[in-house]
C-alpha positions as CSV (number, residue, x, y, z in Angstrom):
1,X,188.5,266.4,-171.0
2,X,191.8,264.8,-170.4
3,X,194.8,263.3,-172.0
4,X,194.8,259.7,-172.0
5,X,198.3,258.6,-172.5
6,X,199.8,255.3,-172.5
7,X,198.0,254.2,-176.2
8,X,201.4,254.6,-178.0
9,X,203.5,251.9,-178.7
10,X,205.2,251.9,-174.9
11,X,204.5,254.7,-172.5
12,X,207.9,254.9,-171.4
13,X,208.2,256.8,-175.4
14,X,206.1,260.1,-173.6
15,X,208.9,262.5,-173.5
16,X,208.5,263.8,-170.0
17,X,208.1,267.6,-171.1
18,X,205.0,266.2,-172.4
19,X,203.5,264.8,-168.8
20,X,204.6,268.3,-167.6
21,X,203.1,270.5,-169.4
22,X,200.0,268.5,-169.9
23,X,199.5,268.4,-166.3
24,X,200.4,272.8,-166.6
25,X,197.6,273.2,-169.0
26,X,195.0,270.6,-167.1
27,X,195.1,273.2,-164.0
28,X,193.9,276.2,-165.9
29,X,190.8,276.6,-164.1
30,X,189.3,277.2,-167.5
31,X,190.7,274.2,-169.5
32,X,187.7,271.9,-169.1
33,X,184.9,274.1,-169.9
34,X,187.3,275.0,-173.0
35,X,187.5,271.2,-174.1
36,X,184.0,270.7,-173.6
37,X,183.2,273.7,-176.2
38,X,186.0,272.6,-178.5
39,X,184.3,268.6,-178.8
40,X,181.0,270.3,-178.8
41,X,182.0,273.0,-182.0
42,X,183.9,270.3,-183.7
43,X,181.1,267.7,-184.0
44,X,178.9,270.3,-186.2
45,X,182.4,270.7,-188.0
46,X,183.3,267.3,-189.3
47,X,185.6,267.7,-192.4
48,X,187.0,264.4,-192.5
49,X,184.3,263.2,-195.6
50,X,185.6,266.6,-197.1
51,X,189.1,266.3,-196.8
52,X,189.1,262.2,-198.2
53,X,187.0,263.5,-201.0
54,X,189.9,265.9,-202.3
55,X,193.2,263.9,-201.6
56,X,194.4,260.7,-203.4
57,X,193.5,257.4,-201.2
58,X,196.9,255.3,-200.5
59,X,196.6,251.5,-201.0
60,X,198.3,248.7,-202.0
61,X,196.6,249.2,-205.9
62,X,197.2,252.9,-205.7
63,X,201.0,253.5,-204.2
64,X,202.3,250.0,-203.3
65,X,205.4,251.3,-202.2
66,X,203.7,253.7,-199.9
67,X,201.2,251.5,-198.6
68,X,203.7,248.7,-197.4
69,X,206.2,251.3,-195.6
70,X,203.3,252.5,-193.9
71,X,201.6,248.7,-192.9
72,X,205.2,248.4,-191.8
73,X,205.7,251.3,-189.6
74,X,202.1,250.0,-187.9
75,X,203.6,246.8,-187.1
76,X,206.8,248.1,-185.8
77,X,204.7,250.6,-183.4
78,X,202.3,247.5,-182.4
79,X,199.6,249.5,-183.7
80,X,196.7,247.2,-185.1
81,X,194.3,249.6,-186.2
82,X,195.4,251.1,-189.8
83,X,194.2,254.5,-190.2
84,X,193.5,256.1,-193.9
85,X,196.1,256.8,-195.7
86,X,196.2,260.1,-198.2
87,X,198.7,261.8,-200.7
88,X,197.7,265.3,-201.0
89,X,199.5,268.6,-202.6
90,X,202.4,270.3,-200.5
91,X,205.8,270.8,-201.4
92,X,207.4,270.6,-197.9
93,X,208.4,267.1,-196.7
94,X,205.5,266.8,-194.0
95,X,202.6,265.2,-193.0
96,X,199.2,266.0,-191.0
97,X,197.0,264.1,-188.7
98,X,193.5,264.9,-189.0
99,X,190.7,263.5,-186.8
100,X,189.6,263.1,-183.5
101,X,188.7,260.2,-180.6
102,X,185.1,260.4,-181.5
103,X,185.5,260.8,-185.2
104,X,188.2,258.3,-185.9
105,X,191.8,259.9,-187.6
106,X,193.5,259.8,-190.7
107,X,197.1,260.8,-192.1
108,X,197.7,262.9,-194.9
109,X,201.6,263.2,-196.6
110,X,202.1,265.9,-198.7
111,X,203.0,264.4,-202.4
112,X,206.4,265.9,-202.2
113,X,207.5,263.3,-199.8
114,X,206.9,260.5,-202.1
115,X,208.9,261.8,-204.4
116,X,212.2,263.1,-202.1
117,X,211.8,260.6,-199.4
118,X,213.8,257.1,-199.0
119,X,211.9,254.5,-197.1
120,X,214.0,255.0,-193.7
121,X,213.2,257.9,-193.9
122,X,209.7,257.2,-195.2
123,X,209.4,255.1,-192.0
124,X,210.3,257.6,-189.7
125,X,207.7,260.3,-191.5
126,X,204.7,257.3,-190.9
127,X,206.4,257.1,-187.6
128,X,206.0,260.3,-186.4
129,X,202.1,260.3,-187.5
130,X,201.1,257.2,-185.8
131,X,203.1,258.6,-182.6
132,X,200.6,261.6,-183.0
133,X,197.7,259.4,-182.9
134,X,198.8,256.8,-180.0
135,X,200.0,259.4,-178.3
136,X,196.8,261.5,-178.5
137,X,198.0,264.7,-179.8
138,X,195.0,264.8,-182.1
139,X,192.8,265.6,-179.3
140,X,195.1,268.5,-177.7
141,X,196.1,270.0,-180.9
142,X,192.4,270.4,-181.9
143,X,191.5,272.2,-178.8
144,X,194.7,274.7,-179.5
145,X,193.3,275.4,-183.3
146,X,189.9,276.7,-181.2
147,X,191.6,279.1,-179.4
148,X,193.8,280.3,-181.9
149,X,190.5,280.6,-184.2
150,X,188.4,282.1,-181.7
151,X,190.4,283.3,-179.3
152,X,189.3,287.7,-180.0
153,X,185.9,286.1,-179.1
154,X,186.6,284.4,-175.6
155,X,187.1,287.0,-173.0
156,X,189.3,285.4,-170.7
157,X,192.1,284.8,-173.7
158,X,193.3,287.9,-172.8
159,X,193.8,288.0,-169.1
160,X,196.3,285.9,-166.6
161,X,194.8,283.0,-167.0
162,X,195.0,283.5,-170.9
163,X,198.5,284.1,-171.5
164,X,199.4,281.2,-169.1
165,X,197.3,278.6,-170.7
166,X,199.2,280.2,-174.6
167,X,202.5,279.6,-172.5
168,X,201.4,276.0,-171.4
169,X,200.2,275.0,-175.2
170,X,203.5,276.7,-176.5
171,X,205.3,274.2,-174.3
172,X,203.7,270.9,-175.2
173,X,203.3,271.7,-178.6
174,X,207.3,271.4,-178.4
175,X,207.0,268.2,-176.2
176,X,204.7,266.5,-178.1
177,X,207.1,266.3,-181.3
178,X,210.1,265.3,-179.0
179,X,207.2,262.1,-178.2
180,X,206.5,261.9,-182.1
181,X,210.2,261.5,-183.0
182,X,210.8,258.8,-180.6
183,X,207.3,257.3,-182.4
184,X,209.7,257.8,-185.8
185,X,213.3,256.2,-184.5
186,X,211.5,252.9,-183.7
187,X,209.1,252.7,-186.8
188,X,212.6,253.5,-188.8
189,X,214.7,251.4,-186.7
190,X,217.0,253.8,-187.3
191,X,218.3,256.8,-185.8
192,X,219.9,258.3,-188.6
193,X,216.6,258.3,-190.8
194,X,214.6,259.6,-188.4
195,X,217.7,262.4,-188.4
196,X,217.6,262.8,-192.1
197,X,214.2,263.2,-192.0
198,X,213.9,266.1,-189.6
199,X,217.3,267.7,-191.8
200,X,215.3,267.4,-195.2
201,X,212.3,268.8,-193.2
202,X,214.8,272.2,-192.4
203,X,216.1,272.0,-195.7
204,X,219.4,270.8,-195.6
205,X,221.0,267.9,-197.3
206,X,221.8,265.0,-194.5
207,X,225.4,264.3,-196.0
208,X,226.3,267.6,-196.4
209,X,228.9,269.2,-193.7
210,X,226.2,272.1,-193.3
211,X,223.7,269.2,-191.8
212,X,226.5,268.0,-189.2
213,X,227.4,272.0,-188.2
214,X,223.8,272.2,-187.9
215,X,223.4,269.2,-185.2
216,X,226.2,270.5,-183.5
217,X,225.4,274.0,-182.7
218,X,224.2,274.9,-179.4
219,X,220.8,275.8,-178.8
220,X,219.5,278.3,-176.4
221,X,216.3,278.8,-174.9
222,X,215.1,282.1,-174.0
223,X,214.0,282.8,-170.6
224,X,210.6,284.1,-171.2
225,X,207.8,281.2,-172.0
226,X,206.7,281.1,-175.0
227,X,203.0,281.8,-176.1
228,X,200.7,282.7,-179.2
229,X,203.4,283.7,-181.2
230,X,205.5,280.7,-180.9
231,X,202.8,278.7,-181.1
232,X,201.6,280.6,-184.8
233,X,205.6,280.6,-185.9
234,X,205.5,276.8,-185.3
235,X,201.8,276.2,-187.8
236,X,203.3,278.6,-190.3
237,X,207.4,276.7,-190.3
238,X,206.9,272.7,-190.3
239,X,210.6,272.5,-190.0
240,X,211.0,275.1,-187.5
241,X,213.3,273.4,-184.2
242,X,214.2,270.4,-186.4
243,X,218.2,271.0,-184.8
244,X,216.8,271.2,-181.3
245,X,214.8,267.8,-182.1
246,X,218.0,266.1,-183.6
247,X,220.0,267.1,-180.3
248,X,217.0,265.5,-177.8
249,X,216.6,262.5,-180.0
250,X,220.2,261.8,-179.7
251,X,220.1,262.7,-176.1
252,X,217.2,260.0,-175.2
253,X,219.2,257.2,-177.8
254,X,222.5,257.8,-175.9
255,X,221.2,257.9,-172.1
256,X,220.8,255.7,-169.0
257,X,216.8,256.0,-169.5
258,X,217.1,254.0,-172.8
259,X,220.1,251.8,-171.9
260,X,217.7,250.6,-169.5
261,X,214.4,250.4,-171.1
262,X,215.5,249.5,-174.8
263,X,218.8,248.2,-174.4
264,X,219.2,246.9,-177.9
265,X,217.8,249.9,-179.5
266,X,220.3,251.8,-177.0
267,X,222.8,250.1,-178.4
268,X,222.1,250.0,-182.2
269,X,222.2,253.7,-182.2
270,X,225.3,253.8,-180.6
271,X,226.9,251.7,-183.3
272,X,224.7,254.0,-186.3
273,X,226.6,257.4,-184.3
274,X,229.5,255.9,-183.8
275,X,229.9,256.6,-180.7
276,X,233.7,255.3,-178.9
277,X,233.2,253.0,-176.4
278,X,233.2,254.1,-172.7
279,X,235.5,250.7,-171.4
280,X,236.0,247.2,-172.7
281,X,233.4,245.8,-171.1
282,X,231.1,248.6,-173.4
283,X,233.1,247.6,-176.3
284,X,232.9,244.5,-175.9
285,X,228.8,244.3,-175.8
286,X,229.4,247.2,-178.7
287,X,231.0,244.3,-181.2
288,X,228.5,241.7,-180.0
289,X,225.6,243.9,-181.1
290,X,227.4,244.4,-184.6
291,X,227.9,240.7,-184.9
292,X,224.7,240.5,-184.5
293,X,222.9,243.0,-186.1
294,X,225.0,242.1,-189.4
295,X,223.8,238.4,-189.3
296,X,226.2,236.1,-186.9
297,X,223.8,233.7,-185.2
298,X,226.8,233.1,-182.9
299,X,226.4,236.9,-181.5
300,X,222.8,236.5,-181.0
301,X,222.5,233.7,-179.4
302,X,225.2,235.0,-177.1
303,X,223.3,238.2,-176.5
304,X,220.1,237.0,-175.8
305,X,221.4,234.6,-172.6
306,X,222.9,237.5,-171.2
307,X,220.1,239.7,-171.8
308,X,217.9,236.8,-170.0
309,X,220.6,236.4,-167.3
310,X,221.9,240.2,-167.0
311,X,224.9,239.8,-167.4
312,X,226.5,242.9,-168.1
313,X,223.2,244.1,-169.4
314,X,219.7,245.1,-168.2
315,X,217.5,241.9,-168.2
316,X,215.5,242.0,-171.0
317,X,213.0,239.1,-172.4
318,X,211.6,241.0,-175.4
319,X,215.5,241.7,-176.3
320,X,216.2,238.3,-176.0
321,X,213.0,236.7,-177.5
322,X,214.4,239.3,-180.4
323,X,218.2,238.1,-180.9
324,X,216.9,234.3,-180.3
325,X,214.9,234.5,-183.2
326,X,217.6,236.4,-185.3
327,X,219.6,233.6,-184.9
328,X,216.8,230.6,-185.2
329,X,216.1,232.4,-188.5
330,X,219.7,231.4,-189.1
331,X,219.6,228.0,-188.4
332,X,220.7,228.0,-184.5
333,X,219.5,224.7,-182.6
334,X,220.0,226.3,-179.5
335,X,218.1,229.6,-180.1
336,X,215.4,227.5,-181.4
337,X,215.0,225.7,-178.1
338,X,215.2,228.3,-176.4
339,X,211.9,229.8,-178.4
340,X,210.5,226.9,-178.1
341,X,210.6,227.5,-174.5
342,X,209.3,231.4,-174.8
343,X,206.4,229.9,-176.4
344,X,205.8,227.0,-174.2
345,X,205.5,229.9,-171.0
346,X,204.1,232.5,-172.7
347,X,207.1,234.8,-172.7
348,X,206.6,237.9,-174.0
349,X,203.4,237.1,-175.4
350,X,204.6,234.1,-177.2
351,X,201.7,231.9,-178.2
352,X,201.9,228.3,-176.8
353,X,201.4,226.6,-180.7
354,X,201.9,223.2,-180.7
355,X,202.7,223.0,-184.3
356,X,205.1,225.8,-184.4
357,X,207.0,224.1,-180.9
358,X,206.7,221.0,-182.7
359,X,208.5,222.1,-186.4
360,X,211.0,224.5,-184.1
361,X,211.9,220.7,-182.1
362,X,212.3,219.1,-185.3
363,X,214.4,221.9,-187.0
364,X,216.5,222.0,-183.9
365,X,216.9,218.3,-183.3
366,X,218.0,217.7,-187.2
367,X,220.8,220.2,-186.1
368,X,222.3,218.1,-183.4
369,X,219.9,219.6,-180.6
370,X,220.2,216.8,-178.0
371,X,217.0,217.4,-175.8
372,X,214.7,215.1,-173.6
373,X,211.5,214.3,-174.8
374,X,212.8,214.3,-178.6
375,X,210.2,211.2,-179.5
376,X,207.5,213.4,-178.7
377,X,208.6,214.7,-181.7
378,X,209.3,212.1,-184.9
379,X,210.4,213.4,-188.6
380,X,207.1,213.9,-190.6
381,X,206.9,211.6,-193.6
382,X,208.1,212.4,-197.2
383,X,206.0,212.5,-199.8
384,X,207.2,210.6,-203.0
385,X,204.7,211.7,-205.8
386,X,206.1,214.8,-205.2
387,X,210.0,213.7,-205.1
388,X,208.9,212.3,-208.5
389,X,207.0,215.7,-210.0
390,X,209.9,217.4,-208.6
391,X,212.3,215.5,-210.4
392,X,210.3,216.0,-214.1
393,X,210.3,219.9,-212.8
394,X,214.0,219.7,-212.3
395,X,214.6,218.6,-216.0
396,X,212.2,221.2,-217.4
397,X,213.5,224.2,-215.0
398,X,216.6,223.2,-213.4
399,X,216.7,222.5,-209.6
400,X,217.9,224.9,-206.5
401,X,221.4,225.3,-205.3
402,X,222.6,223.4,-202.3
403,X,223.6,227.1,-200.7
404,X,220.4,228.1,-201.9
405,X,218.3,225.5,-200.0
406,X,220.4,225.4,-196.9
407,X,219.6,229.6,-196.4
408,X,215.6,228.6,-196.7
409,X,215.8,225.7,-195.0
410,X,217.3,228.1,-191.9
411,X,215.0,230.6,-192.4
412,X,211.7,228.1,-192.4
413,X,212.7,226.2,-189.7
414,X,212.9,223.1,-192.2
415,X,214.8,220.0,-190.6
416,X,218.3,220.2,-191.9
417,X,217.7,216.4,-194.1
418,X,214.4,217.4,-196.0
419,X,214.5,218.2,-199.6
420,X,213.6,221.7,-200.9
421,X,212.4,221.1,-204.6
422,X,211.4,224.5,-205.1
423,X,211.0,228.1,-203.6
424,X,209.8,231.6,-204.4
425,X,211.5,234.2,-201.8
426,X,212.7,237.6,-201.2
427,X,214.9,239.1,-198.6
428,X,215.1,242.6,-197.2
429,X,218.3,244.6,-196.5
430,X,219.3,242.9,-192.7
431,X,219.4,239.7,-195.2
432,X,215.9,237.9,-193.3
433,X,214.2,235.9,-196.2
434,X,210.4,235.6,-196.9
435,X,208.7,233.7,-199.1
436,X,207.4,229.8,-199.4
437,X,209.0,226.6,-200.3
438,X,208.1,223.2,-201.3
439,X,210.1,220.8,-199.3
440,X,209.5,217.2,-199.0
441,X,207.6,216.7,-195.8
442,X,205.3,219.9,-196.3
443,X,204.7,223.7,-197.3
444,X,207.3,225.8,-195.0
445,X,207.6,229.9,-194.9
446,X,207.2,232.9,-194.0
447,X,204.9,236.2,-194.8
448,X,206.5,239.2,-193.2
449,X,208.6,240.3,-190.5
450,X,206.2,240.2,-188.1
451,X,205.2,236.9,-188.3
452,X,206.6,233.3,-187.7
453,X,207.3,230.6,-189.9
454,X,204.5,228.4,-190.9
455,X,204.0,224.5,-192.0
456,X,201.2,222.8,-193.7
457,X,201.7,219.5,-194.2
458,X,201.1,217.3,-197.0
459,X,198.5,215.6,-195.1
460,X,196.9,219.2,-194.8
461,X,197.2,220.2,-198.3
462,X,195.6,217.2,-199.5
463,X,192.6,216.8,-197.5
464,X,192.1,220.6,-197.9
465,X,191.3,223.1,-200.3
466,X,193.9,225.0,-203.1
467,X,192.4,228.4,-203.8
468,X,193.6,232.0,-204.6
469,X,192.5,235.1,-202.8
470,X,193.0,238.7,-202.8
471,X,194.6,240.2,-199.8
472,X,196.2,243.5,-197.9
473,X,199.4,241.8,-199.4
474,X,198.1,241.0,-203.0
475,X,196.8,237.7,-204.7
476,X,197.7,234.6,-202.2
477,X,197.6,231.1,-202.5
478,X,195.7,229.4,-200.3
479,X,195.8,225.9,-198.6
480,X,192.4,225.1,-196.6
481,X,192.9,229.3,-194.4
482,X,197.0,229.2,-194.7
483,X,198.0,232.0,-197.3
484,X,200.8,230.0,-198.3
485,X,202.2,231.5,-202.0
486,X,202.2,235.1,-203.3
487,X,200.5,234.2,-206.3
488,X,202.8,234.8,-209.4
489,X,202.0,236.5,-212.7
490,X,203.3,233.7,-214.7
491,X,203.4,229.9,-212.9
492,X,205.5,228.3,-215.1
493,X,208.3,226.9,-213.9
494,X,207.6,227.9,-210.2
495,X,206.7,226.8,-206.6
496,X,203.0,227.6,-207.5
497,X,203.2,225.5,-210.5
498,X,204.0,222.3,-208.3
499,X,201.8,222.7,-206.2
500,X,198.8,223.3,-208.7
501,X,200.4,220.1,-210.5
502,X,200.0,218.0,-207.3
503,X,196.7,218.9,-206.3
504,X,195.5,218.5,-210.1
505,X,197.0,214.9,-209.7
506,X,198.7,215.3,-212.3
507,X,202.2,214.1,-211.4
């Protein structure tokens, strides 16, 4: 039986207390005759059928606000398997993991979070579970609830070897949070909600001058190890060593290790804190971050060459591939070539898509991008039944703002002279826009935050199919297999209406 880390989202996240005492408990002579008992007891105990039966299933019908925090918190931890998602009764702000490798695993929030929590904070609580799971806690923390239940029965509990492996437990029980909370900072993206989680969790209000006394105070370890009793003190107080978790998360987001490893998260936090800046040169990259982070495609087009050059910061592809599409989303020729290029090499995963290199060279080029090879890529042609039906819509409805159309037409990576005749979008607090519109050449937009902007052309949508489908995201529109439209309770007077006009042949 042994711990097989390196599943969460990076395996530099393992708080290294973890690989210690992990390795501490994996010498006790006796630990893998005890794991072998433990997977044996538990498979003549599965209580997973049980425990769905009597809590409330999350989805997107049930909780929709729920469910898309949590899809969300999956994406930003890279984690493609979605595990079942409960709401069950329990008036602290907690949740449980239950499950194991062989059985599969599922999360349960108690229904008080819901109700108390805001989605950063939300985030970091979904956070915290998956980084249980990846991290393979589950497995660990399943052999601990043996012992504690059966421990009077097993001889050797009570000798040396005992009280060492209650010691060893005792200290990755500890660890293994300080690995969950870093699980919770990057599925928040936020250090202060992964903060105001862990205060609300000990009972104190995060804006409060009680919560930043709290932080602050200094916390001392005593010298003896701790064992049984810490171990039952932890089960029986969810919040207990919330202030000590606070002080180690803001350790990790303020030092070298994560200035190295996660540079922009590094700094992100930094600027959440508030921290002064050490020099100019720190300042400097401090107020570039900002820039960028509050939406100058300037700043992040700056940042990501020097995080592919070094200069003045750790290299960094994923950081750059990051800031480059920040300001592409922004309408940035230059950020769009240099994706372009990401894609072209594979860079950080980066799929080599002809279509998507092809619309991010047309985009660019229509913004004064001078680069060689340009007639590989020629302006696709305008449709005019549509320019016609858009113009009858336009009279009916009213047509879209220049301001409007310019932000979509950034954010779709739609060359700059097409015209946008109607769109149905949303954007999130950062100010990124989602959505579809219906531009002259084609269908342009984009799902979600983890995916890239798409095009169907009008080529495509003719010769193909229009249906709806349901989905994980609702009711979509589909051309041919392209969810292109969130499918609207009422079309009139909407993108969806257009396009069902058009394909009807009715304009």
């Amino acid at each position: 039986m042994k711990i097989e880390y390196g599943k969460l989202y990076d395996a530099d996240m393992i708080h290294p207390l973890e690989f210690d005492a992990a390795r501490a408990i994996q010498s006790v002579p006796v630990y893998d005759w005890l794991g072998k008992q433990a997977a044996q007891i538990m498979k003549n105990l599965d209580d997973l059928p049980e425990a769905a039966a009597r809590w409330f299933p999350v989805n997107r019908y049930t909780a929709p606000r729920l469910y898309a925090l949590y899809r969300l918190a999956l994406k930003r931890l890279n984690c493609a398997e979605e595990y079942p998602l409960f709401l069950k009764n329990g008036y602290d702000l907690t949740a449980e993991v239950r499950g194991s490798r062989s059985q599969g695993h599922m999360i349960a929030v108690n229904d008080a979070c819901a109700e108390t929590l805001d989605d950063g904070e939300l985030l970091a609580l979904f956070g915290q579970q998956i980084g249980h799971i990846r991290a393979d806690h589950t497995q660990q923390t399943e052999l601990l609830g043996l012992l504690e239940k059966s421990a009077g029965q097993i001889p050797m509990m009570g000798t040396l070897i005992g009280k060492k492996l209650w010691a060893y437990f005792a200290d990755w029980l500890i660890a293994s949070r300080f690995t969950a909370d870093r699980a919770a900072l990057f599925a928040a993206q936020s250090v202060l909600s992964a903060e105001s989680l862990l205060l609300r969790q000990a009972g104190l209000d995060p804006r409060s001058p009680e919560a930043e006394q709290a932080i602050s105070q200094e916390i001392v370890r005593g010298e003896t190890k701790p064992g049984v009793y810490f171990i039952r003190m932890l089960h029986e107080m969810p919040a207990f060593g919330s202030i000590e978790r606070i002080q180690t998360l803001r350790a990790w987001v303020r030092s070298e290790d994560m200035k190295q490893k996660y540079p922009q998260v590094y700094y992100q936090c930094r600027l959440e804190l508030n921290d002064a800046p050490a020099d100019a040169a720190d300042e400097s990259l401090l107020r570039l971050h900002a820039a960028a982070l509050d939406g100058s495609a300037k700043a992040a087009l700056l940042l990501g060459s020097r995080y592919i050059r070094g200069d003045g910061l750790p290299m960094s592809a994923s950081a750059a591939a990051d800031l480059f599409l920040r300001a592409a989303y922004r309408g940035d020729p230059a950020a769009m070539r240099f994706l372009a290029g990401f894609m072209r090499h594979g860079i950080e995963g980066m799929t080599d898509d002809k279509k998507t290199v092809g619309q991010l060279y047309r985009a660019a080029i229509s913004r004064g991008l001078k680069a060689s090879g340009a007639e590989e890529y020629p302006p696709l042609p305008e449709n005019a039944r549509l320019a016609a039906l858009a113009g009858e819509m336009a009279q009916k409805y009213g047509s879209l703002c220049d301001r409007d159309a310019q932000i979509v037409k950034d954010a779709f990576w739609i060359p700059k002279g097409d015209a946008v005749y109607a769109c149905m979008t949303e954007s999130d607090a950062s100010g990124a826009v989602y959505g579809t519109a219906v531009a002259s050449t084609g269908i342009y937009g984009r799902r979600d935050e983890g995916s890239l902007p798409f095009l169907v052309t009008w080529e495509q949508f003719e010769t193909g199919d229009l249906y709806s489908r349901e989905t994980d995201a609702g009711r979509w529109l589909f051309s041919g297999s392209v969810p292109i439209l969130r499918k609207p309770e009422s079309m009139r007077g909407t993108a969806a209406e257009m396009l069902l006009l058009f394909k009807s042949g009715k304009a």
